[in-house]
C-alpha positions as CSV (number, residue, x, y, z in Angstrom):
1,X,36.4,-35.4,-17.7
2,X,34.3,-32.7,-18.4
3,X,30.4,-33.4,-17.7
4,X,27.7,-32.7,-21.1
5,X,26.4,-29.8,-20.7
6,X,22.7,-31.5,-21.5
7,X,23.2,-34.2,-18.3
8,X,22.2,-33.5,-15.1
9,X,24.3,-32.8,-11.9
10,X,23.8,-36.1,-9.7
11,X,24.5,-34.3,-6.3
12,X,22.7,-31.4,-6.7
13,X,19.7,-32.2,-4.9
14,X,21.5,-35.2,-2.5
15,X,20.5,-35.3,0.7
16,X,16.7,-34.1,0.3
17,X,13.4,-36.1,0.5
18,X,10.5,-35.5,-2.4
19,X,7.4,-37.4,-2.0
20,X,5.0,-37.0,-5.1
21,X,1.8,-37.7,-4.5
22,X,0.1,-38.6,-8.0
23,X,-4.1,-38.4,-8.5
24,X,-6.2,-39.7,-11.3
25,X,-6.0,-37.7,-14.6
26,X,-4.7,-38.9,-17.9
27,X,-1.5,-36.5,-17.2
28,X,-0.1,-38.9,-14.7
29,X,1.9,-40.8,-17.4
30,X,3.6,-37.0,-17.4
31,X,5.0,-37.6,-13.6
32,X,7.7,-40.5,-14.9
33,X,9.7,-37.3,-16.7
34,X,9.4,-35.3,-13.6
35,X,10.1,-38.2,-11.2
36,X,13.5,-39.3,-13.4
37,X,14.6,-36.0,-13.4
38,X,14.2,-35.4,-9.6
39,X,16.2,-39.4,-9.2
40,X,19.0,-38.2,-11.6
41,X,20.1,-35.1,-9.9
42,X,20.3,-37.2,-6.4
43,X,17.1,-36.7,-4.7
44,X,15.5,-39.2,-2.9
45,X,11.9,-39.1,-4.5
46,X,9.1,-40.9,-2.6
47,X,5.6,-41.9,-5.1
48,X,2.6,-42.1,-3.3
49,X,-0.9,-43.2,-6.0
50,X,-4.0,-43.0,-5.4
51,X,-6.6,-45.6,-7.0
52,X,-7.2,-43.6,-9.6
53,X,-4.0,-43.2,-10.4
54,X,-3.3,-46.5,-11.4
55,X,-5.9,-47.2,-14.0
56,X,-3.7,-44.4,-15.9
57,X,0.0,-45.6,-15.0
58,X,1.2,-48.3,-13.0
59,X,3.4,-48.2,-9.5
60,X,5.3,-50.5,-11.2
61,X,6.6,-48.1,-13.3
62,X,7.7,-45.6,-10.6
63,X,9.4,-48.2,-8.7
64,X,11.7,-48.4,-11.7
65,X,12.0,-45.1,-11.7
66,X,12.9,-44.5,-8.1
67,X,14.0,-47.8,-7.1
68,X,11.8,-47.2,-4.2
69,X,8.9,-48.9,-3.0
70,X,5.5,-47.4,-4.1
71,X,2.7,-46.5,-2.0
72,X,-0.6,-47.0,-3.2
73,X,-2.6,-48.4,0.4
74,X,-3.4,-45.6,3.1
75,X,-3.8,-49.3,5.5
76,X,-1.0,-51.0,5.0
77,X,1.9,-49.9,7.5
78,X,5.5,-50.0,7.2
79,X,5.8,-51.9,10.8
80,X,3.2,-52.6,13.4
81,X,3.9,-48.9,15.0
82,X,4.9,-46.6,12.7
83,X,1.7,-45.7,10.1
84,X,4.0,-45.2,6.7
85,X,2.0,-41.4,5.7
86,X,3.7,-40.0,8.8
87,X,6.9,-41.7,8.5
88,X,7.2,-40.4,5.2
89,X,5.9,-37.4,5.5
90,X,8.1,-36.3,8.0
91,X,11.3,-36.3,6.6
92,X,10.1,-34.8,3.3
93,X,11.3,-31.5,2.2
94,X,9.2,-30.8,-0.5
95,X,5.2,-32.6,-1.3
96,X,4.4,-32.2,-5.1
97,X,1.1,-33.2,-5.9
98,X,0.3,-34.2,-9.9
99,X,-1.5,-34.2,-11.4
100,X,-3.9,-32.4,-8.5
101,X,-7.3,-33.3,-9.7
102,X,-10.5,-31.1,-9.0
103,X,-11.2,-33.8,-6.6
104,X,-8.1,-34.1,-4.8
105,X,-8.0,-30.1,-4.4
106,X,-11.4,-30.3,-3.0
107,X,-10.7,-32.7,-0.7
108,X,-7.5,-30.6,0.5
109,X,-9.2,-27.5,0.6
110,X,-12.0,-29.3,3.2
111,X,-9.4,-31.2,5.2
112,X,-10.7,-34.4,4.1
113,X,-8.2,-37.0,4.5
114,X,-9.8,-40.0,3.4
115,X,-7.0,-41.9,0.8
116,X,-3.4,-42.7,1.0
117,X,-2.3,-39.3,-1.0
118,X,-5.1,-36.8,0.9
119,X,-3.9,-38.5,4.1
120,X,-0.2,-37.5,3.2
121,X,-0.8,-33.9,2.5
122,X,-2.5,-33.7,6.1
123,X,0.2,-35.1,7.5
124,X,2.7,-32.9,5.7
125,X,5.5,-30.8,7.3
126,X,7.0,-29.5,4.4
127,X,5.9,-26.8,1.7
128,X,3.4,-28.5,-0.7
129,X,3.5,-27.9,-4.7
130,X,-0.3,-28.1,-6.5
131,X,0.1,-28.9,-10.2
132,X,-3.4,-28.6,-11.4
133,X,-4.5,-30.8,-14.2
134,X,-8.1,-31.0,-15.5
135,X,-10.9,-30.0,-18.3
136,X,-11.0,-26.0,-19.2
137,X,-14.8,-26.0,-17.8
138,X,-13.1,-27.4,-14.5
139,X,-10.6,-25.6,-13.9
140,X,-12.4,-22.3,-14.4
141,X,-15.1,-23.7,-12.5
142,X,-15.6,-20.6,-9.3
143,X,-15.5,-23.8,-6.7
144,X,-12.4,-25.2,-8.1
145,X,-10.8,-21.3,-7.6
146,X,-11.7,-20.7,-4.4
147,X,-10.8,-24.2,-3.2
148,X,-7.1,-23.2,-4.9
149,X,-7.3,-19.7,-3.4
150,X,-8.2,-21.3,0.2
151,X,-5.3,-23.4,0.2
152,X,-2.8,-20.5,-1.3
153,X,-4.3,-18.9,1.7
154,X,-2.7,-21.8,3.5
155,X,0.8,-21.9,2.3
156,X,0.1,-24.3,-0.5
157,X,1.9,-23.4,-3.7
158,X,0.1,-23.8,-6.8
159,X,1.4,-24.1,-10.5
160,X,-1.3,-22.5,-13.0
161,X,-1.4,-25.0,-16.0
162,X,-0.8,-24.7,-19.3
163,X,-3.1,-24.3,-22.2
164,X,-3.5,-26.9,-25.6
165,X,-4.4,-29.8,-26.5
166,X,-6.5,-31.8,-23.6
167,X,-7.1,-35.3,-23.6
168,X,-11.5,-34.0,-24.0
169,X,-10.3,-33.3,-27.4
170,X,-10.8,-29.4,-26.8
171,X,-8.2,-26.5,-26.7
172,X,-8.0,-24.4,-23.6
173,X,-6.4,-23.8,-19.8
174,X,-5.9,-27.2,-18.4
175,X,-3.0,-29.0,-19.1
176,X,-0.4,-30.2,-16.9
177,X,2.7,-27.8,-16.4
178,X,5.5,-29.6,-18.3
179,X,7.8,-32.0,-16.6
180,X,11.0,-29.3,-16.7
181,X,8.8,-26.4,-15.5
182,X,7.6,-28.2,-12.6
183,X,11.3,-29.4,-11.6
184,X,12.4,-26.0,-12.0
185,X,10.1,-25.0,-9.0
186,X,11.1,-27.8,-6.9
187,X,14.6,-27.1,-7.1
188,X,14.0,-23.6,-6.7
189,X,11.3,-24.7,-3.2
190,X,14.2,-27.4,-2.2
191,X,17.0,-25.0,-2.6
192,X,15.6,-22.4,-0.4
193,X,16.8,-24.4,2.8
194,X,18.9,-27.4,4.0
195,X,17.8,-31.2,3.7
196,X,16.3,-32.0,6.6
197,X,18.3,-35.0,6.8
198,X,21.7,-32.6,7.1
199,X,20.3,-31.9,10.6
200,X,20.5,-35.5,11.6
């Protein structure tokens, strides 16, 4: 039986780990599209909220999604010896992190590790995806660059976002990439080398 051309391959992304790290901006509720996508072509996708987060979508939510606990407490371990943000975090193959706040890219671009999500990015040892979501004034603020060029400095890919409609009621440079762009470049950053669990 030949497979619509519209539904999506459920092995092409088996065997690799996506942990999506989502911050507190009203383009959270976005993530569900990107995280479903991710679960239906076979990856093993990993949501980690920060407080924030919640007040905009609830891990309840993603746990339908995934079908996988979600993370929300940087102090609650997954056993007495094994702290979960570097269990995780080490068998990942890709980090995407949206929407990426002004906030949490400060905090990244200063090392500060002082949440679940920021914790997880330190503790990364895979590439890391920045989808930037925010106000226009924000986003063009100079800090807010040179915090993004600081960590593009550092290996961190960034996604410009789109511009329309925000959620201040202006028009302008701000918005969340959509859903299918951003899975395009995770494919594309996944794709570029073996699941780290094929080398188990």
């Amino acid at each position: 039986m030949t497979r619509p051309a519209t539904e999506p391959d459920a092995s092409e992304l088996a065997g690799y780990s996506v942990i999506v790290g989502i911050c507190g901006g009203i383009a959270a509720y976005k993530v569900a599209s990107l995280v479903s996508a991710l679960v239906q072509r076979g990856a093993e996708v990993t949501v980690a909220m920060t407080a924030a987060s919640q007040k905009f979508i609830t891990p309840l939510t993603f746990e339908s999604l995934t079908a996988r606990q979600v993370y929300t407490d940087l102090w609650h371990a997954e056993n007495h010896h094994d702290p979960q943000h570097l269990n995780l975090t080490r068998k990942a193959d890709v980090f995407v992190v949206a929407p990426a706040t002004a906030n949490m890219i400060g905090k990244m671009a200063c090392g500060l590790a002082d949440d679940l999500v920021s914790t997880m990015v330190m503790s990364a040892a895979c590439p890391i995806l920045l989808c930037p979501a925010m106000n226009t004034l924000m986003w063009e603020n100079p800090i807010v660059q040179k915090n993004l060029e600081s960590l593009r400095g550092h290996g961190y890919q960034v996604m410009p976002p789109g511009e329309g409609w925000l959620a201040c009621r202006t028009i302008g440079a701000g918005r969340l990439p959509e859903p299918q762009d951003i899975l395009s470049v995770v494919v594309s950053m996944l794709k570029q080398s073996a699941p780290k669990s094929a080398s188990k």
